[in-house]
N, C-alpha and C positions, 0 to 999 in steps of 0.2 A: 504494500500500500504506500509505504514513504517513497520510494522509487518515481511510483505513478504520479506522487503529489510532485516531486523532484521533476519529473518530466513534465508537467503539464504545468511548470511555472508557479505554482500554488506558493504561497508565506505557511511557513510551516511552524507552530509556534513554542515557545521554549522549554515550557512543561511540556508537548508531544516531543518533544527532541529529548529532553530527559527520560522519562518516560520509556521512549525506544532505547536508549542507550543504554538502560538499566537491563531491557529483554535481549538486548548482542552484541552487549560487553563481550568478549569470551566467547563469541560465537565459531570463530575462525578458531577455534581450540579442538571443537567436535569433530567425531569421524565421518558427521553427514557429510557428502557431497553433494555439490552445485552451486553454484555460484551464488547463493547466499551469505557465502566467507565474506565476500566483500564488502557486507552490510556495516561492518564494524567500521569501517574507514571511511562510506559514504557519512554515517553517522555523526562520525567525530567531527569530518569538515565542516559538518554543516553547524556543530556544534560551536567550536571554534569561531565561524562567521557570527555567531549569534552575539551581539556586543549586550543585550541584556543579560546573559547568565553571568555565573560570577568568574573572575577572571582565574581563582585557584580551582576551580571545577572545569574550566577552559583546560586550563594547563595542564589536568593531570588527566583529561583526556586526547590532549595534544600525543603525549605521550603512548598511550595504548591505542590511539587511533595512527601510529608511524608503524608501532609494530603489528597491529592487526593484518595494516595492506600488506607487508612484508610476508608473513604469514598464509594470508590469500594467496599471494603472488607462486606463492611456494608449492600452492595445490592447484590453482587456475591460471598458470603463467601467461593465458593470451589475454586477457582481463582487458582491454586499451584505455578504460576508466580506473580501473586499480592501479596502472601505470602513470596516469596522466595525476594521479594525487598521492602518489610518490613522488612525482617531480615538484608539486605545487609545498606538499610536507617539509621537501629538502630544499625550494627555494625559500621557505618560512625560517627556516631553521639554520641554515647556512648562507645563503643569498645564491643567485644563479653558479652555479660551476657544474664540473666533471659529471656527478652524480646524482643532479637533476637534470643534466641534457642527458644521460644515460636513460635514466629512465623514461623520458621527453622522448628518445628515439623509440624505445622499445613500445609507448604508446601510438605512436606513428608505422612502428612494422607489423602490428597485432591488428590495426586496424586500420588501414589509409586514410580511406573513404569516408570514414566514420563522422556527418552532419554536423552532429551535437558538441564534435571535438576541435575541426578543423579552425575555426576561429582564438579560440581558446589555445591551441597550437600554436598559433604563429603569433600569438602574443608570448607566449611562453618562449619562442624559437629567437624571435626580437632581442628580449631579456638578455640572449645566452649570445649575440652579433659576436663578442669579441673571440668565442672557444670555435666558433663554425672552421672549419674541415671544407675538402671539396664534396666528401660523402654529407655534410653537413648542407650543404649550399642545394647538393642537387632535390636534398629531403624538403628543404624550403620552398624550392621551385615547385614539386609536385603539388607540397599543397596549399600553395597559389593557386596553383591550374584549377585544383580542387574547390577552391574558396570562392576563386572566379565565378566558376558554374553554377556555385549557389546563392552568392549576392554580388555582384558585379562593384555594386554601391560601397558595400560593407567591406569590401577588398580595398576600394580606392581609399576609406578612412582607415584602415588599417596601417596601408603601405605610408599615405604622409602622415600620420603621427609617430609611425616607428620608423621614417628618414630614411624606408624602404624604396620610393615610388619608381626610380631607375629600376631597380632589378622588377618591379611588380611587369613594369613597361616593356622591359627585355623577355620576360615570358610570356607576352599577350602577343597574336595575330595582328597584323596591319590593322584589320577592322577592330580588334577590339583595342589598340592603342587609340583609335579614334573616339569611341565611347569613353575609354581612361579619361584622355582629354574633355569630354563633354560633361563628365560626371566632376573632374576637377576646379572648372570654370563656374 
């Protein structure tokens, strides 16, 4: 059910976030299988984001919501959303490097395509400009192409707030540097 609320944009509110967190805390502990492990760690984020709870109940879910995903990660390795809040946990906790663009990739190989991430991506990819690689650069491009196809708009605001808009422009078709230009104007 929090999932669906998760997906359909809903305010989810802080006693239901307590609440949940208290039913899978330690969920990622059990021998069930399925991708339910990963509940602990959607959880925690969402916890974490919640600036009403209290800041020592934050933090000491900070902490069993880093290990939970790790844990997930351990039984459901293609997870691209357990992946992508390991990167967001280790950019919290460390600031962008090695081990958030690690995980950052591996949410990006689990899952290219994946809608709900690619925006979210390439803000995360932005963050991590100075570690990029050519394996790094070409992962960027893709999902541009990607970002493209699903908001043309929401690409162009991306690439000039993250001082991207050359390379956005270098991977778009003649015609669609022309729309670039018409959306930037």
């Amino acid at each position: 059910m929090l999932q669906r609320q998760v997906n359909a944009g809903e305010n989810i509110s802080a006693t239901t976030l307590q609440k949940v967190w208290e039913k899978t805390e330690n969920l990622e502990n059990t021998f069930m299988p399925g991708r339910h492990v990963h509940y602990p760690g959607l959880v925690s984020q969402l916890i974490i984001l919640e600036k009403s709870l209290p800041l020592e109940f934050r933090t000491r879910v900070f902490s069993a919501g880093e290990d939970a995903i790790i844990k997930a990660l351990s039984r459901e390795p293609a997870d691209a959303f357990a992946w992508a809040r390991l990167c967001w946990f280790e950019i919290l906790q460390n600031g962008p490097g090695e081990n958030s663009l690690n995980a950052l990739k591996m949410s990006v190989y689990t899952a290219p395509a994946k809608r709900s991430l690619i925006f979210w991506r390439l803000e995360m990819l932005a963050l991590h400009i100075n570690d990029w690689n050519t394996e790094i650069e070409s992962l960027v491009r893709r999902q541009i192409e990607y970002a493209w196809k699903i908001s043309p708009r929401r690409t162009a605001s991306w690439a000039a707030s993250s001082e991207l808009t050359e390379m956005l422009r270098d991977v778009l078709s003649l015609k669609d540097q022309q729309r670039l230009d018409n959306i930037l104007d």
